[in-house]
C-alpha positions in Angstrom: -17.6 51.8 -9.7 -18.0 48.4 -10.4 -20.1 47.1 -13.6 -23.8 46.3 -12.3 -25.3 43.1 -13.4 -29.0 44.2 -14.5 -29.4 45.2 -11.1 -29.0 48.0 -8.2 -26.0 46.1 -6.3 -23.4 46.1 -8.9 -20.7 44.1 -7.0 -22.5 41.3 -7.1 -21.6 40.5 -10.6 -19.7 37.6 -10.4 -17.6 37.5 -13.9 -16.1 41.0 -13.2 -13.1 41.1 -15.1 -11.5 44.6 -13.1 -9.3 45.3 -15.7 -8.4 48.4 -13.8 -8.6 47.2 -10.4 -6.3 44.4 -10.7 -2.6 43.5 -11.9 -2.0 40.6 -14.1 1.3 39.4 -14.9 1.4 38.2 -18.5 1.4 34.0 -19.1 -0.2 33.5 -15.8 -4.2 33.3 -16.5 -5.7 30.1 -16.9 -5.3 28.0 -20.3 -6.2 24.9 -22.4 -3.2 23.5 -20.5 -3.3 19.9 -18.9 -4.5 19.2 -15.2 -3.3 16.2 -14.0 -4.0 15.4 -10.7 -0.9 16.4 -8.3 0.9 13.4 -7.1 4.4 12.7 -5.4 6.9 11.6 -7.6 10.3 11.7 -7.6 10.5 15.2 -9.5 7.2 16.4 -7.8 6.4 17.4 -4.1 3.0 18.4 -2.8 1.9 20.2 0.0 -1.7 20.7 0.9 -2.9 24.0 2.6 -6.2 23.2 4.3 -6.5 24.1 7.5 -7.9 27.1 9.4 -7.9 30.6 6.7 -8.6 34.0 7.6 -12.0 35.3 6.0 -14.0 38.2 5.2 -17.2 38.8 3.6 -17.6 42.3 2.1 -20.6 43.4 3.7 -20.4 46.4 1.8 -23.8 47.7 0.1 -22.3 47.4 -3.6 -20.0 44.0 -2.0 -17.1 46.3 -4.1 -15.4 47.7 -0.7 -12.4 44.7 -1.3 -11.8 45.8 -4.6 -11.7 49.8 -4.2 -9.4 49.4 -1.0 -7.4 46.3 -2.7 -7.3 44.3 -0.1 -6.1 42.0 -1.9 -2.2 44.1 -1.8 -1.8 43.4 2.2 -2.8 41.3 4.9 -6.3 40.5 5.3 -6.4 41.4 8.6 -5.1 44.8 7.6 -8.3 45.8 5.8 -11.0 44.8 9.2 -12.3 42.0 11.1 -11.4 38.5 9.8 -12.5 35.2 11.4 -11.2 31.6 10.9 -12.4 29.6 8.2 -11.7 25.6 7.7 -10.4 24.8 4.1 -12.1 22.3 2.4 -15.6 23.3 4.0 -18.5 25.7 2.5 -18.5 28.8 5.0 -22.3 28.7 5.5 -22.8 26.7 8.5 -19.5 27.4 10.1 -20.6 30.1 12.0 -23.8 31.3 14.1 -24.6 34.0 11.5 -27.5 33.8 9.8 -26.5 37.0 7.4 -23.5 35.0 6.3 -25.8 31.4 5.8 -27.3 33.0 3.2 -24.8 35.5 2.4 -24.3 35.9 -1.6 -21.6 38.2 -3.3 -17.7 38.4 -2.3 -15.9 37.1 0.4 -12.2 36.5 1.0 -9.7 33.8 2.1 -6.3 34.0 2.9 -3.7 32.0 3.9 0.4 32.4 4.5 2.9 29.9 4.2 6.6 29.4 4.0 8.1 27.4 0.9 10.8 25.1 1.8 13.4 26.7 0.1 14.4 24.1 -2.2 11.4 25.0 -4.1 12.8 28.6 -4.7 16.6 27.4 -5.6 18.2 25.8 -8.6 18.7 27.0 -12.4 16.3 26.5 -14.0 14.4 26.3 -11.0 11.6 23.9 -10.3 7.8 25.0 -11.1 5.6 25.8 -8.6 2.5 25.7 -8.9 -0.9 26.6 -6.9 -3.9 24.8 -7.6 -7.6 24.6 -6.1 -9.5 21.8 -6.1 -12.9 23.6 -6.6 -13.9 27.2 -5.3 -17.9 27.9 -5.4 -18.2 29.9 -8.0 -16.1 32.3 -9.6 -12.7 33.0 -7.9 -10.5 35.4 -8.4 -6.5 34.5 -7.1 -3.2 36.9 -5.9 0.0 36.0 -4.9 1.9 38.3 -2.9 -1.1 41.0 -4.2 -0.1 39.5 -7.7 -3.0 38.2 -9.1 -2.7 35.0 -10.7 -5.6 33.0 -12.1 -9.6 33.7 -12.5 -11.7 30.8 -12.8 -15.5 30.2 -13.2 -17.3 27.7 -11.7 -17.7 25.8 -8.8 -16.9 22.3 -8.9 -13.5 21.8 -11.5 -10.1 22.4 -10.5 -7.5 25.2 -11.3 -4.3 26.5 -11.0 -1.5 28.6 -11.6 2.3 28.8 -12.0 3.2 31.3 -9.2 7.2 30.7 -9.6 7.7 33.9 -11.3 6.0 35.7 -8.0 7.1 33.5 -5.3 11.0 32.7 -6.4 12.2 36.2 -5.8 12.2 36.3 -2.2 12.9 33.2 -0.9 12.4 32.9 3.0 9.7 35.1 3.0 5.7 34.3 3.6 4.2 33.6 0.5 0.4 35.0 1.0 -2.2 33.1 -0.6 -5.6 35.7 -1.6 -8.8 34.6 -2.9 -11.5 36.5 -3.7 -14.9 34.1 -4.2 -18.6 35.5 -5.8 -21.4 32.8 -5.4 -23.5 35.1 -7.5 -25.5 32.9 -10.4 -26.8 34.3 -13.5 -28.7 33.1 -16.3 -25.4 32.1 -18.1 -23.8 30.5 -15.3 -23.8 26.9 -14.6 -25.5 26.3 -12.7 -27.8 29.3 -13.8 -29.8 32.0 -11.4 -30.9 35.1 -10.9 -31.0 37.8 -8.5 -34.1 39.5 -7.4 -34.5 42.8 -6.2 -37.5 43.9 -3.9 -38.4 47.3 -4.8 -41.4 47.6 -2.8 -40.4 50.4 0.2 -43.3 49.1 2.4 -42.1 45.6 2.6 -38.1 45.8 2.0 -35.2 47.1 3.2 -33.1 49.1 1.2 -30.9 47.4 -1.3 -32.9 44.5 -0.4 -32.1 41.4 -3.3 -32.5 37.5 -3.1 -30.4 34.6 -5.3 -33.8 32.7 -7.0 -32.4 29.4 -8.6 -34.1 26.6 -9.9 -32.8 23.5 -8.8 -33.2 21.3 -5.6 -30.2 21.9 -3.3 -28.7 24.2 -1.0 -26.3 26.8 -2.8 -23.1 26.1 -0.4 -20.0 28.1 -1.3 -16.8 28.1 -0.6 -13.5 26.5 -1.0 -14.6 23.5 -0.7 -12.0 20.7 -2.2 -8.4 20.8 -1.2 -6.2 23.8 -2.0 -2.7 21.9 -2.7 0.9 23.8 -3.7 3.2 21.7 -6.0 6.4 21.8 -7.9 7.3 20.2 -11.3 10.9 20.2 -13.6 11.2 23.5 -15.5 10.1 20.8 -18.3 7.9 18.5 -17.5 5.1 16.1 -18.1 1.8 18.5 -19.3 -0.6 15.7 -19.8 -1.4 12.6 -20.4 -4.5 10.8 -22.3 -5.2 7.2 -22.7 -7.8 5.0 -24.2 -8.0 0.8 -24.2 -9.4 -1.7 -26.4 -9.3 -5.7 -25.4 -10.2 -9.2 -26.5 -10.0 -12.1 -24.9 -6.4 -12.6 -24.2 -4.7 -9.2 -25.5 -5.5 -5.3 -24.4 -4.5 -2.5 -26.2 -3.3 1.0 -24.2 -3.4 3.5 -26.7 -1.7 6.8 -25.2 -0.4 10.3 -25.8 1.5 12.7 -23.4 2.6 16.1 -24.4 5.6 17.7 -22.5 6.0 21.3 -22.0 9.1 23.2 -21.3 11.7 21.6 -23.7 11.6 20.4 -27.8 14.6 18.5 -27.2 12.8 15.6 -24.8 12.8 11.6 -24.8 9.6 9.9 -23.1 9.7 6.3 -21.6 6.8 4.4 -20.2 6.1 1.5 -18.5 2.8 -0.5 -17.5 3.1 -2.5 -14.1 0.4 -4.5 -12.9 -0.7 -4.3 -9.0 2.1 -6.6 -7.9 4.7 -4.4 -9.7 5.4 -6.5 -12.1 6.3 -4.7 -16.1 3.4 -5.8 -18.2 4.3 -3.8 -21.0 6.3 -0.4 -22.3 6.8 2.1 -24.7 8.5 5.3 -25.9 7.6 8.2 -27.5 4.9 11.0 -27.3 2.4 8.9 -28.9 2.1 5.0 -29.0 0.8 1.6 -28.1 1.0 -0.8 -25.0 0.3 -4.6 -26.3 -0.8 -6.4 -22.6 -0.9 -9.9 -22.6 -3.8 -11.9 -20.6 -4.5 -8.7 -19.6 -6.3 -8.1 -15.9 -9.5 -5.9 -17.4 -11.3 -3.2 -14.8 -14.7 -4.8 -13.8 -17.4 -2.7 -12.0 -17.7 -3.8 -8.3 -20.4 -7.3 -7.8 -19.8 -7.9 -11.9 -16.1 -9.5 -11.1 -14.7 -11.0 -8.1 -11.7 -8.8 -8.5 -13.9 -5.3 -9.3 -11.9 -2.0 -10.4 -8.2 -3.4 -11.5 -5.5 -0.9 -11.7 -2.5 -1.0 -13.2 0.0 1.8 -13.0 1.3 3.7 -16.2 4.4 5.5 -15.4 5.9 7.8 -17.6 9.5 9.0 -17.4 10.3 12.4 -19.2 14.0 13.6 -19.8 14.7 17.1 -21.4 17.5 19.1 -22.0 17.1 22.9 -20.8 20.4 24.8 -21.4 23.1 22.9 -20.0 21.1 20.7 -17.1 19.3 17.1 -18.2 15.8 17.6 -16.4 13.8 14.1 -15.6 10.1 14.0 -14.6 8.3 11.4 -13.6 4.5 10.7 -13.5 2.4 8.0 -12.7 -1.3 7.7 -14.0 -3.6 4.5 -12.4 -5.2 2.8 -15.4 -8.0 0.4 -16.3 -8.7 -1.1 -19.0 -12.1 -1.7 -20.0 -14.1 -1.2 -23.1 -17.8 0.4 -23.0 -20.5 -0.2 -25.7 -24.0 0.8 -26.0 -26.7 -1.0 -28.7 -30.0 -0.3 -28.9 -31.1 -2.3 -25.9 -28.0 -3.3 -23.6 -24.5 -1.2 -21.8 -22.0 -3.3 -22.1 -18.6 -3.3 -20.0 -15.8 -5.3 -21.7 -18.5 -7.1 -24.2 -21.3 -8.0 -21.5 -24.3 -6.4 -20.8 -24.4 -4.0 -17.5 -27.5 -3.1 -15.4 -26.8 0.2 -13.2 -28.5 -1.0 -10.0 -27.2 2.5 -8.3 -28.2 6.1 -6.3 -27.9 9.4 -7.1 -26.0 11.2 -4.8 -24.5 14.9 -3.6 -21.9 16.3 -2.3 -23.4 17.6 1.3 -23.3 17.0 5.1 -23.7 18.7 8.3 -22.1 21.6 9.0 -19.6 21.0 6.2 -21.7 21.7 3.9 -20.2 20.8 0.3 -16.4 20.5 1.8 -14.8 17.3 0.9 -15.0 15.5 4.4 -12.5 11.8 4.0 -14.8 10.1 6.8 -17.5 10.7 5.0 -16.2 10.0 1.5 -15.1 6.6 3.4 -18.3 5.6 5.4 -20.0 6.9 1.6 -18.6 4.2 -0.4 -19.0 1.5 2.6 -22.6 2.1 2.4 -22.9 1.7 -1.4 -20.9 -1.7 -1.2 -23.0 -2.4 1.7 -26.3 -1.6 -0.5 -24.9 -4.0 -3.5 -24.8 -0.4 -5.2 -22.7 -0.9 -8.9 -23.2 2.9 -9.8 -24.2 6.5 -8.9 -24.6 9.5 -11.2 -22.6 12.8 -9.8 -25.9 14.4 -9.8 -25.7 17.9 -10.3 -22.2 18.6 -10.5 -18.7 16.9 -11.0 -17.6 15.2 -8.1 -14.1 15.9 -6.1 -11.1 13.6 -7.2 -10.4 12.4 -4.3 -14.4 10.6 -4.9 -13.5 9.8 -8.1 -9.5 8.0 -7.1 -12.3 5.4 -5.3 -14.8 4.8 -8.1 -11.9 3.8 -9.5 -10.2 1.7 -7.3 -13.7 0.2 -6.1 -15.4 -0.5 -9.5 -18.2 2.2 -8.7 -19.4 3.2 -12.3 -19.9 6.9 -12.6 -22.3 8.7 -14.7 -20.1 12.3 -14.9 -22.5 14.9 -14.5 -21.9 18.2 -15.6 -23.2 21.2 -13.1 -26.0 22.0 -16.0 -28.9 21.9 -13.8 -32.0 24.4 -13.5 -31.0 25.8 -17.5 -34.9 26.4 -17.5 -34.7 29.4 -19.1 -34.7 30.9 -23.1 -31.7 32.8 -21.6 -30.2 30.0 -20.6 -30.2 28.6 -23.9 -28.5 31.4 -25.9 -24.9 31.6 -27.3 -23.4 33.1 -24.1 -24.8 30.1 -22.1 -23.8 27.5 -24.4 -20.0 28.6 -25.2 -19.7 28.6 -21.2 -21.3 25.0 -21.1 -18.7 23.7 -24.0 -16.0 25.2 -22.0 -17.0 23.5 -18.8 -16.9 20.2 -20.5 -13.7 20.5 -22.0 -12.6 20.9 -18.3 -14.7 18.0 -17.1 -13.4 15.8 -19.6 -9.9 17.2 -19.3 -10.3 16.3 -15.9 -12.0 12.7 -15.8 -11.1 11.5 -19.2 -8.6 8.5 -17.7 -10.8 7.1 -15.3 -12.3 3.7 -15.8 -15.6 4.6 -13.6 -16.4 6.8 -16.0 -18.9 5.1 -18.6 -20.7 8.0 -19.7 -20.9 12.0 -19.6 -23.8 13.7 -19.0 -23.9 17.2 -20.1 -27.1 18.4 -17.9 -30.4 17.4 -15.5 -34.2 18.6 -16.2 -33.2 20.9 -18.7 -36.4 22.7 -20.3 -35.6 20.8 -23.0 -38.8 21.2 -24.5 -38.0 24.9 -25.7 -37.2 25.3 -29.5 -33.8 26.5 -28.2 -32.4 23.4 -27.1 -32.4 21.3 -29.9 -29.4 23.6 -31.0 -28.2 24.1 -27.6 -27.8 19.9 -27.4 -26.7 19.0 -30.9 -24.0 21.4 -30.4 -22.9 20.5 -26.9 -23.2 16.8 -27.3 -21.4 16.9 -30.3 -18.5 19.3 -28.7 -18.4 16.3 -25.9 -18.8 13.2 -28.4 -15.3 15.2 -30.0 -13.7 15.4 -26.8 -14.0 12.1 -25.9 -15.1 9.3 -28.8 -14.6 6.5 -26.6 -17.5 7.4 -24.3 -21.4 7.6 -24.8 -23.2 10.7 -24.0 -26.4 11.6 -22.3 -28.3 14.2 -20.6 -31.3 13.9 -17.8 -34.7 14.6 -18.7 -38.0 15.6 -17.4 -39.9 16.4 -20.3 -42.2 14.7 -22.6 -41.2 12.0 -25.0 -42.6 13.9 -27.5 -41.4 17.5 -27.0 -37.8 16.6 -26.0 -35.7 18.4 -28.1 -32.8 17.6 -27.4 -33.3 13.9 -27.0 -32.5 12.8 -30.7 -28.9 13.1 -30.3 -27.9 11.4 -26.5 -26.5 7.5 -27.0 -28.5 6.7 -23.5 -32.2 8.0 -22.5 -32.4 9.2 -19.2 -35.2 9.8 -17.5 -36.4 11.3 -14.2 -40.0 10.7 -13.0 -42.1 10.7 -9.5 -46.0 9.0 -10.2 -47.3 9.2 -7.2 -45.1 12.2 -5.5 -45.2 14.8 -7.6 -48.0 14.0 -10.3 -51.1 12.2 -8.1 -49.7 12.6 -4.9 -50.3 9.5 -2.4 -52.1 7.1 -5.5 -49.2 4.5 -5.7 -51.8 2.5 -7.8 -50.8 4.8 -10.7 -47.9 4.1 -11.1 -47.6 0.6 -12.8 -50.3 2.0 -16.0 -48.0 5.5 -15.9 -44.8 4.2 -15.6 -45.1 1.7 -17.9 -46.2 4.0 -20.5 -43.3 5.9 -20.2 -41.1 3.5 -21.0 -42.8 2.1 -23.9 -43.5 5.6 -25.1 -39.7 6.6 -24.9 -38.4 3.3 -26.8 -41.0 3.2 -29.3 -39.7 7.2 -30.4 -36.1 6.5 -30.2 -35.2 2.8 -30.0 -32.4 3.7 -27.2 -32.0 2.2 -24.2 -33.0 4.0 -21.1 -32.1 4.3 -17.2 -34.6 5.1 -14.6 -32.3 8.2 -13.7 -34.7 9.4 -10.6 -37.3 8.0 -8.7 -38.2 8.6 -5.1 -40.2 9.7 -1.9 -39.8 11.7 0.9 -39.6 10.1 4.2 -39.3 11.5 7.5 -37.0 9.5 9.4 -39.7 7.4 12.5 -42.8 8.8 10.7 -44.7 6.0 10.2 -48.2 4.6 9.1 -50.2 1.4 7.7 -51.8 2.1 5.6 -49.0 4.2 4.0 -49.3 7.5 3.5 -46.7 10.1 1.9 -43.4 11.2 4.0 -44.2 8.1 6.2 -41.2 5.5 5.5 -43.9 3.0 5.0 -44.7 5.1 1.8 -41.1 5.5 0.2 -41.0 1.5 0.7 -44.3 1.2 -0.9 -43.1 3.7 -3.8 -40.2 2.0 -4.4 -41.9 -1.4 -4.5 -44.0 -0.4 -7.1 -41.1 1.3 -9.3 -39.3 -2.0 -9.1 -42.2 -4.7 -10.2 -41.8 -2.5 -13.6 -38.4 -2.5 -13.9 -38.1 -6.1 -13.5 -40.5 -6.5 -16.2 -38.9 -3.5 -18.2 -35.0 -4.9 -17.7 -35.5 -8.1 -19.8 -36.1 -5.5 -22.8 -34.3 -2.3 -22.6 -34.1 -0.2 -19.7 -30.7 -0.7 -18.5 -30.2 0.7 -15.2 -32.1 2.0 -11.9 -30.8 5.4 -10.0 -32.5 5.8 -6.7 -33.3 9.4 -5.6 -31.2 9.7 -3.3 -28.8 8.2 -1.4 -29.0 10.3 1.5 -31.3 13.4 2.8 -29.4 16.8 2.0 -29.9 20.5 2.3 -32.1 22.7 0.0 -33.2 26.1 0.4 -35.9 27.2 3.0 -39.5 26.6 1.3 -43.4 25.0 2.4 -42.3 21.8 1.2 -38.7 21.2 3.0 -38.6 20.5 6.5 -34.5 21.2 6.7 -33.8 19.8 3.7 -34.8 16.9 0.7 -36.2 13.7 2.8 -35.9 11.7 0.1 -32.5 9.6 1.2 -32.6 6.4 1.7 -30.3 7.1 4.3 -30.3 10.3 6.9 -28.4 13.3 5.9 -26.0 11.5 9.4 -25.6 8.3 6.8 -28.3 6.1 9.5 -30.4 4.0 7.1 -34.1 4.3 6.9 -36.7 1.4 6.1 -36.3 2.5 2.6 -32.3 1.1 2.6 -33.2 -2.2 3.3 -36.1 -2.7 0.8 -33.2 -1.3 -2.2 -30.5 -4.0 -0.4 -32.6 -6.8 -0.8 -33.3 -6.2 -4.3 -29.9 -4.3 -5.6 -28.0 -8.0 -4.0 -30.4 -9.8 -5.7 -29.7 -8.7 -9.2 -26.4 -9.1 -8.3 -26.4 -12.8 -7.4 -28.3 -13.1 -10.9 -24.6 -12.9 -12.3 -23.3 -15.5 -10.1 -20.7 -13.4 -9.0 -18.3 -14.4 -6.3 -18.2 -12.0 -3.6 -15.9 -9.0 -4.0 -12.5 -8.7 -2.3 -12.2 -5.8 -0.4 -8.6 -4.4 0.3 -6.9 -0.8 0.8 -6.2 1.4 -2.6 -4.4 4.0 -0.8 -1.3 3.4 -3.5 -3.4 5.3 -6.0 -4.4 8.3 -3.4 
């Protein structure tokens, strides 16, 4: 049987390690390795395998049957009824089933494909490798019925080499298994719980809920692409780079680390966006001197916002007899970021986040990564004079990030530590997972220009003796990672009992006068908000971003005078947040995030009607009153910079 978790329904555990259950071939499980984004080159193919899969959920009573009749060693269609199941997409809303909307516990993908057979061929032949975007939440991989890779958590890629299983048969279909748990825990991250109703008279048998303690719907799924790629036998691992600039010179410090050969030579070369060399180097580690350099600007700060240049690296190794040569090219901006005591500054001048929150979610889709979204997305934000949006509560898909980028959207990268309410959540197990995921979030997002700050959690209960340990250490562990970035986490708690407060470079703080504390007085809010910030700077002389704010709003509800969930109200709200800030911005609060950019899903409960109402658009992307109240004033602090307007053109080079 499999290990219980605490509870009666032992397969819901969902770090089972199955040590009997499963076959591991050695060198394959997931390491400290580098995970740069897949890109064609010409060493490197990719090939992306979305598309219909054939699913399962184990409806079983333990949700073990999968494991104890392996069905992980044949066809999934083999082991009982499968259905079709779009890749990227959560599987929640796919179907009509309301079992399988809230459905928590194991379900399985599976997919077959052919490798061209180039891919198989050669001596030393090239690496293939199988990587996933992001699977919600712990996912367990085969090849063939070779398993391959485990991963936990539900919003970071990972991968696997697979050319050890796959280059033996060449010609045959290489079958693609993935068993997924959206089970949370206390020392998951997200954390949760699961609940089971013992009470006979008013339960079924086995009967067990998922509590959690955050604000959004838990989708699951495979929800970002699922991509196959090759590399050299020896190629190009990773790469890291940090700038510095003046006025007239930039500095790009790098370092790439090559795996698969001692005997290797590295070239690079910097070309600017016509193509043009600006600058190169050799070597594992060095220095790019650009002259008059073209610095990456966040979009209305710079009539040119979110300047890319192109590092390309060139590797050549010698493996036995046969001179390999990889190639990768990384975009990179070069900006500088700086925080004082009362300003942000990008490249040496102050910045003011005029920005949203946001979340991955949409119809039917759920958290699948959607392009026509993503696209009419960031239209909306330049459309909004939006300069910034926080990846509240959970890292955001690459393919988001490639246009923070190339846009000059600054990004506050969010880790997915939200709900860590409680003690439990604040003990060793909890906090060795949370340094882990951070090393994979900064792994992952450590090039990117957009990113101007991590932030390691939201509404922690930060108040609790535990987390004054639990954030020195994990803000430290980050501040290592990455020394060229500031670090912050959200908080809800009081000035004065913020534990972990003391050691982020950036107060953030999340607040609702008049929503959640004296619902429907808006004329609190100027005395109460005021005092918050005054409180907050006076303890910690930091500056500090308005992280949330916000009111629900049904879309056509109206009244005058306002009342709450009319769109009368959220304008009224927001009206009153903003005569503060514009008093509060001349001193040192640095930056405004609107909660939230669009209405999105939450579980069922007396106070959602389908969903968070609090978008200023619709969860369909149609603006409410609400939008056009935060345009006016998000294009007027804009014009305060005497910016020109932005030019708007295709980035689809760096996709």
């Amino acid at each position: 049987a499999l290990p219980a978790c605490g509870g009666g329904v032992p397969g819901l555990c969902p770090v089972l390690l199955l040590p009997v259950l499963l076959l591991l071939l050695p060198g394959l499980a997931a390491g400290p390795a580098g995970m740069l984004q897949p890109r064609d080159t010409p060493s490197r193919e990719r090939r992306e395998l979305g598309g219909l899969w054939s699913f399962r959920a184990d409806l079983s009573p333990g949700r073990d049957a999968g494991f104890a009749q392996r069905w992980y060693r044949r066809p999934l269609r083999q082991s009982g009824p499968v259905i079709d199941m779009p890749v990227p997409a959560s599987f929640n809303d796919i179907t009509q089933d309301p079992s399988l909307e809230n459905y928590i516990g194991w379900v399985w993908y599976e997919k077959e494909v052919l490798l061209p057979p180039r891919w198989l061929q050669g001596d030393p032949a090239p690496r293939v490798v199988l990587r996933f975007g992001s699977a919600h939440y712990y996912s367990i991989v085969w090849v063939n019925g070779v398993q391959v890779v485990e991963h936990e958590g539900g919003h970071l890629p990972f991968e696997a080499d697979i050319s050890s299983v796959v280059q033996g048969s060449p010609g045959a279909l290489c079958r693609i298994t993935v068993a997924l748990n959206n089970t949370l825990s206390p020392h998951t991250l997200p954390p949760g719980s699961i609940q089971y109703m013992t009470d006979k008279s008013r339960y079924p048998k086995n009967y067990f809920v998922q509590n959690i303690r955050f604000d959004f719907f838990n989708y699951a799924g495979i929800h970002r692409p699922v991509v196959l790629y090759t590399t050299p036998a020896a190629y190009i691992d990773d790469i890291t780079v940090t700038t510095t600039s003046s006025d007239s010179v930039a500095m790009v410090q790098y370092q790439v680390s090559v795996v698969g050969s001692t005997a290797n030579s590295l070239s690079l070369s910097l070309r600017d966006q016509e193509g043009k060399v600006v600058a190169a180097g050799d070597g594992p580690v060095g220095e790019l001197k650009v002259l008059n350099p073209n610095l990456w600007w966040p979009y209305l700060m710079h009539e040119n916002p979110g300047y890319l240049y192109s590092l390309e690296v060139k590797m050549q190794a010698q493996v036995g007899r046969v001179l390999l040569e990889d190639v990768y090219t990384l975009p990179v901006g070069i900006r500088t970021v700086h925080v004082t005591s009362t300003q942000f500054l990008i490249n040496g001048r102050p910045f003011y986040f005029h920005g949203v929150n946001k979340h991955e979610d949409a119809d039917i889709r759920g958290k699948g990564l959607d392009w026509p979204l993503i696209v009419k997305d960031f239209n909306l934000l330049r459309w909004l004079g939006a300069n910034s949006f926080r990846t509240s509560h959970y890292p955001y898909a690459e393919e988001i990030m490639d246009l923070c980028d190339a846009y000059g959207i600054v990004v506050i990268d969010e880790s997915p530590g939200v709900g860590i309410k409680l003690p439990e959540s604040f003990g060793n197990k909890s906090l060795q997972h949370h340094l882990a995921v951070m090393e994979e979030l900064v792994r992952r997002d450590k090039n990117r220009p957009s990113v101007v700050m991590w932030s390691v959690a939201n509404e922690p209960a930060s108040e609790l003796p535990p987390a004054a340990h639990y954030f020195k250490t994990l803000i430290a562990h980050t501040k290592a990672l990455d020394p060229s970035r500031p670090v912050t986490f959200v908080t809800d708690a009081n000035y004065a009992l913020d534990h972990g407060a003391p050691y982020v470079d950036v107060i953030c703080v999340n607040s609702y006068f008049s929503w959640y504390h004296d619902p429907g007085h808006l004329e609190v809010i100027p005395l109460q908000l005021t005092a918050q910030f005054e409180n907050w700077y006076k303890t910690y002389q930091k500056p500090i971003i308005q992280s949330e704010y916000g009111a629900d709003s049904v879309p056509g509800l109206h009244s005058d005078p306002p009342m709450m969930f009319s769109e009368e109200y959220q304008q009224a709200m927001l009206r009153e947040y903003h005569s503060v800030f514009d008093k509060k911005r001349k001193e040192y609060v640095i930056g405004e995030l609107i909660w939230n950019f669009a209405d999105f899903m939450t579980n069922q409960g007396t106070t959602r009607v389908l969903g968070n109402k609090k978008g200023i658009f619709t969860r369909q992307r149609q603006p409410k009153a609400a939008a056009f109240v935060l345009r006016d004033r998000y294009w007027k602090i804009a014009n305060e910079s005497s910016c020109l307007p932005p030019v708007i053109t295709s980035h689809s080079l760096f996709l």
